[in-house]
N, C-alpha and C positions, 0 to 999 in steps of 0.2 A: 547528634547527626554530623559528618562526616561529609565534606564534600572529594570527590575524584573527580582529577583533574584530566581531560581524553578530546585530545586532537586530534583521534581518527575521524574522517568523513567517510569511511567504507560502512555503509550502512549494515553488512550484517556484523559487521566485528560489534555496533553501536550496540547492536539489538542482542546480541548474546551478551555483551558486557554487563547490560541490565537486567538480565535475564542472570544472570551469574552472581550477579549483586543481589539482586531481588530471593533467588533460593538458595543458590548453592555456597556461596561464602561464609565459612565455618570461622568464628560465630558471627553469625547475623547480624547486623545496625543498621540503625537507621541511615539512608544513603541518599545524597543529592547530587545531581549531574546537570549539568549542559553540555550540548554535542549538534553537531552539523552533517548534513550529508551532502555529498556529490548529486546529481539530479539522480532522485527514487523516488516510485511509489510505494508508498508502504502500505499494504494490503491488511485488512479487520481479520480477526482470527477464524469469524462466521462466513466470513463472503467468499466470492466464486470469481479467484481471478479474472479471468475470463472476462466477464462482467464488467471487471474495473479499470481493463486499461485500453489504450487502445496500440492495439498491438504492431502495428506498422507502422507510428511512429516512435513505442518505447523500443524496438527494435532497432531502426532506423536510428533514431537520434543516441541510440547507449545506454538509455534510462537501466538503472535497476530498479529491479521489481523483488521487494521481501516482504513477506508474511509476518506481522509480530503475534506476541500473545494474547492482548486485549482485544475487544470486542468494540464494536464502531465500524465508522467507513472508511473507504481509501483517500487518503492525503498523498499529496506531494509535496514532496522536499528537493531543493537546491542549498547553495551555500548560503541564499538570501533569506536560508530561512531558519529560527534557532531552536531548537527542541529542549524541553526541560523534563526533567524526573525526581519522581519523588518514591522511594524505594522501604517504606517504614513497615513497622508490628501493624496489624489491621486489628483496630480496636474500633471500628464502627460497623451498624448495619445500614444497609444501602449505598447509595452513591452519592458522596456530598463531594462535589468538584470544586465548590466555594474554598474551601481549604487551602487549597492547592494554586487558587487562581490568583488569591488576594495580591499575593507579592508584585504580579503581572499587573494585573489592575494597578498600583499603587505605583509600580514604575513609572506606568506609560501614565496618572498621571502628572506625579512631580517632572514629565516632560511636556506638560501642558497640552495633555490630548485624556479628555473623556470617556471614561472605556467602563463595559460594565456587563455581570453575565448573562447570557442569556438563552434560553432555550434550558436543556438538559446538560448539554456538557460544552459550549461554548463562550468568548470572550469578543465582544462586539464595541467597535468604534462607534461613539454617538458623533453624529454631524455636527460642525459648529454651527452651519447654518439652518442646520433643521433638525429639531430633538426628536423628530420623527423616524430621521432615515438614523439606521444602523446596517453598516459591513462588518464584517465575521474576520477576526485578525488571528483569531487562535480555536482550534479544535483539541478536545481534550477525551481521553479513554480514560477506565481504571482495568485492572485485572487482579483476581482474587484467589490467590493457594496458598493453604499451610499455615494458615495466620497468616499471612503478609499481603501487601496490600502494594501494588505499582499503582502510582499514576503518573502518568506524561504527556503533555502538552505541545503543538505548534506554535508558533509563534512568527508569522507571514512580517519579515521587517522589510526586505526588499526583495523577495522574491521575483521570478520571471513568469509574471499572471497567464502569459501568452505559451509557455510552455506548459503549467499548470494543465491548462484549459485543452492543449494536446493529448498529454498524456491520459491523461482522466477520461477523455473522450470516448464514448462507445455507443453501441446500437442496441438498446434495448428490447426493441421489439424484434429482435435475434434470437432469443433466448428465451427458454422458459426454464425457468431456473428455481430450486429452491433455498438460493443465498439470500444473503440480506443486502438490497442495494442500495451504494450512497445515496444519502440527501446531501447534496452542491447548491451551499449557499452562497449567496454573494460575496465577497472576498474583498480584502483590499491591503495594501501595505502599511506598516507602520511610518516608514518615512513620509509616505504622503500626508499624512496629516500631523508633521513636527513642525512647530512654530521655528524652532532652530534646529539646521539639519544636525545630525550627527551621525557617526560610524557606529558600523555592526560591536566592533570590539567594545564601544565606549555604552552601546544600548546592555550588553551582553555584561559589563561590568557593574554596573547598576543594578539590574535584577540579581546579579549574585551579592551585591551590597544588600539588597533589601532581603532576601531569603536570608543571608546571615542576621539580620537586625530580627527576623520573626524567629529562627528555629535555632540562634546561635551555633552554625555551624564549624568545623575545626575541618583543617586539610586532610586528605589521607592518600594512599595510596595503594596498587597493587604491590606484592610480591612477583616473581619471577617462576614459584609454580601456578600462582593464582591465574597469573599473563598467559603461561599455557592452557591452562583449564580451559580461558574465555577465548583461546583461538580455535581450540578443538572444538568445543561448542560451536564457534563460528563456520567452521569447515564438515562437521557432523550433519549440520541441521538448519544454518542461516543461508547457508551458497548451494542448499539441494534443490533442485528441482521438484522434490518427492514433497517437502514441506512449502513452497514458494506456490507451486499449482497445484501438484499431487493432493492437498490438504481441502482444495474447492471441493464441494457438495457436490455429487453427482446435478449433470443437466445435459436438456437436449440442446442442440445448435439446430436450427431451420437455417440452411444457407441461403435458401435463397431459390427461383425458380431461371433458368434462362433458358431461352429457345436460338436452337441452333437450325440448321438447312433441313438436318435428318430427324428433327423432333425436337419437343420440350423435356429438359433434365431438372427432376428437381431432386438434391439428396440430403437425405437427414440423418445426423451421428447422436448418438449417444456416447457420453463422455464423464469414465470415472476414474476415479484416482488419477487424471491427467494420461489415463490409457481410453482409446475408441474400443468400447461395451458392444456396441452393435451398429448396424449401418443400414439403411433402407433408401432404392432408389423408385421414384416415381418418376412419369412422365408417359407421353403417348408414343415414344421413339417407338421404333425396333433393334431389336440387339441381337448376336450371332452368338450369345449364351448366355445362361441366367447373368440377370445384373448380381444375383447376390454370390457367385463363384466370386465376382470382382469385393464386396464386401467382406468374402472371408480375407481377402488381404489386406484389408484396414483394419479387423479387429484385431485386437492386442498393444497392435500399435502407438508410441505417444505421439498424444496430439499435437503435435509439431511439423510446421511445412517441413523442417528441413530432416528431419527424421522418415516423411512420408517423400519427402524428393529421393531420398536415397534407396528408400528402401522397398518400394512401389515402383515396380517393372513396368516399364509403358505396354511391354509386350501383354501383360496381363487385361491394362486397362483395352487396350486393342483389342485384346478376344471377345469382350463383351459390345466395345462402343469402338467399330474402326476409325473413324474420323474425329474422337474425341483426344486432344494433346494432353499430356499430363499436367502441360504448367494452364491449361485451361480446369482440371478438377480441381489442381489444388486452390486457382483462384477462387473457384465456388464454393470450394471448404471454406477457407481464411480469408 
């Protein structure tokens, strides 16, 4: 096994590199990484964005939002937090994450902190004061093609809980949805529970001391066509919108119901491949033309305010609903 060495935090360059590593690197080996992101959510390969983030703050704050291969829920990454990969032959059936976790366990505890798996695919702090309570310090996927076998791991060392708990944030009973949505379990960082503090880099040296002690790993590195490959990749497929949303399961959005002077609007989209499929208005208003003339000009459309600011004529929405503003529909969309 072979470790590469990668001080990108641009999360999709992260996630095509692995993904570059994991299939397309002629000839294949066994590969181990650690890598960091700038503040992202990284979305399950089964879920419905939509779903996972909440949009007016990842917006707002700059978060990036990328879709990987594996399967699972949406996590958050910052700098505070260290992701691990393990990129081998897949010579097992099912999901054995124990594998994979040991090294972690074994760090944290020759740093004098209690840690142990738990659930299906996570790494949990036991309380010093109470063997009862356990926090969730690491969430862990695998994905499976070709013979080969990813698995990768979080690892929450000092994360920003408070942005976390932003981004992640949404309104489920908005959606009916046929994604699969996270289970958000309680969390907590690594530093808080160190008998002696210590730095990211020094946590970060360790678990790659221990992964060399288990799988005897040796350095490596890319080449300079390989470097291109995994930017193309990165620019093809990690920075698209077509795979980032476009990839979510079709679903409906219920906006919402509000009453205005001139009646009650309530409007419901349908939403696939990150384009509006269909549109349906309710309510008791009266309108000065079918509400669905106005529908034909959101279908097709991507679901994006700022795609539907530009490109939705007020004067359209005016023929139907005179008194209705546009930055009033689109708040009821979004």
């Amino acid at each position: 096994m072979i470790q590469i060495e990668n001080v990108s935090t641009d999360p999709a360059y992260n996630l095509a590199l692995e993904e570059f590593l994991h299939l397309h690197r002629q000839p294949l080996c066994d590969v181990f990484l650690l890598w960091q992101n700038e503040p992202t959510v990284v979305i399950g390969r089964h879920q419905n964005t939509f779903d996972e983030i909440h949009r007016d703050y990842v917006e707002t704050a700059g978060v990036h939002v990328v879709r990987r291969n594996s399967g699972g829920g949406a996590v958050y990454h910052d700098l505070g937090n260290l992701n691990f990969s393990f990129l081998v032959d897949d010579c097992e059936n099912g999901f054995h994450f124990e594998r994979f976790t040991q090294p972690v366990i074994r760090t944290l505890e020759q740093l004098g902190v209690k840690a142990e798996n738990n659930g299906r695919n996570d790494v949990v702090i036991v309380s010093a004061t109470s063997t009862t309570t356990r926090r969730k310090i690491s969430g862990n996927a695998q994905y499976r093609r070709n013979g080969r076998l990813l698995h990768h791991g979080t690892i929450l060392f000092d994360a920003n809980l408070e942005n976390l708990t932003k981004a992640l944030n949404y309104a489920p009973e908005k959606y009916i949805s046929r994604a699969v949505a996270s289970i958000r379990s309680r969390v907590t960082n690594v530093c808080e529970h160190l008998p002696v503090q210590i730095s990211m880099v020094e946590f970060r040296d360790l678990l790659a001391k221990n992964v060399v002690a288990e799988y005897g790993i040796e350095p490596g590195s890319l080449c300079d066509r390989e470097q291109e490959a995994v930017l193309k990749l990165r620019d093809e497929k990690y920075r698209t919108r077509a795979w980032n949303y476009g990839h979510s399961p079709p679903f409906w959005t219920h906006t919402g119901v509000q009453k205005f002077s001139w009646g009650t609007l309530d409007i419901r989209l349908e939403v696939r491949d990150d384009k509006i499929a269909s549109c349906v208005f309710y309510g008791d208003f009266f309108s000065l033309d079918d509400p669905q003339t106005l529908a034909g000009h959101l279908i097709g459309l991507t679901f994006d305010r700022r795609t539907l600011q530009i490109s939705l004529p007020e004067s359209e929405i005016h023929r139907v609903f005179p008194d209705l503003a546009k930055n009033q529909l689109l708040d009821m969309i979004f």
